[in-house]
C-alpha positions in Angstrom: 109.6 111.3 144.7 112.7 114.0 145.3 111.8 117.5 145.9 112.8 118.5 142.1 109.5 116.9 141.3 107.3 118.2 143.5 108.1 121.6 142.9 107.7 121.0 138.8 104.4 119.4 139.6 103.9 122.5 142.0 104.6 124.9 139.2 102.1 123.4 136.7 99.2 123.2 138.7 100.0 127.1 139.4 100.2 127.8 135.9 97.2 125.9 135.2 95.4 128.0 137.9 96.7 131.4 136.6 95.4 130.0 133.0 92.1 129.7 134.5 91.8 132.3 135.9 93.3 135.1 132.7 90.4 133.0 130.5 87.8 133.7 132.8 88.7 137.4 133.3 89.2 137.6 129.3 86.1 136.2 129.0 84.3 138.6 131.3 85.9 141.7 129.1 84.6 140.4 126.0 81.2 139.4 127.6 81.4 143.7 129.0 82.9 144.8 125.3 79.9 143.2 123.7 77.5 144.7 125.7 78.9 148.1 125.4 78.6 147.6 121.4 75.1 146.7 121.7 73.9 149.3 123.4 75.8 152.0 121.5 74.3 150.3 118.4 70.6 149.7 120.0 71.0 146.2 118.9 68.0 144.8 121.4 65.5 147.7 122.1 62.5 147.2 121.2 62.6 150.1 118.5 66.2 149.5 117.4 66.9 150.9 114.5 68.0 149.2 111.0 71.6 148.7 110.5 71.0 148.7 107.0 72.3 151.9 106.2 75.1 151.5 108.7 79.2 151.1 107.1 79.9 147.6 105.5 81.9 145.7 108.3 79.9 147.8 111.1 78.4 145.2 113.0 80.0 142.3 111.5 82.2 139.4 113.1 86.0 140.4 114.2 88.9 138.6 113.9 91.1 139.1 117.0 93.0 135.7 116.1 96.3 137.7 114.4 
């Protein structure tokens, strides 16, 4: 195996590793983002209050796909 190859083989497993690592960091922001969300919106105490009369799309699912 020539040195060429190596280093390309190298170079994935590094990128692979950063790629690991940026997912589990991303995670852990969106894991601290949703907590932060809940709280301001009492979602989870015991005397939360409705979100019935809260904004339509307060609350609701977002799309961060675009």
């Amino acid at each position: 195996m020539d040195m060429s190859s190596v280093a390309g083989i190298l170079a994935m497993q590094a990128g692979s590793t950063q790629m690991q690592v940026a997912t589990t960091i991303m995670k852990s922001n969106l894991d601290a983002e949703k907590f932060a969300v809940q709280t301001l919106l009492g979602a989870g105490a015991p005397n939360a209050p409705s979100s019935a009369n809260l904004a339509a799309g307060i609350g609701g699912n977002l799309d961060i796909s675009a």
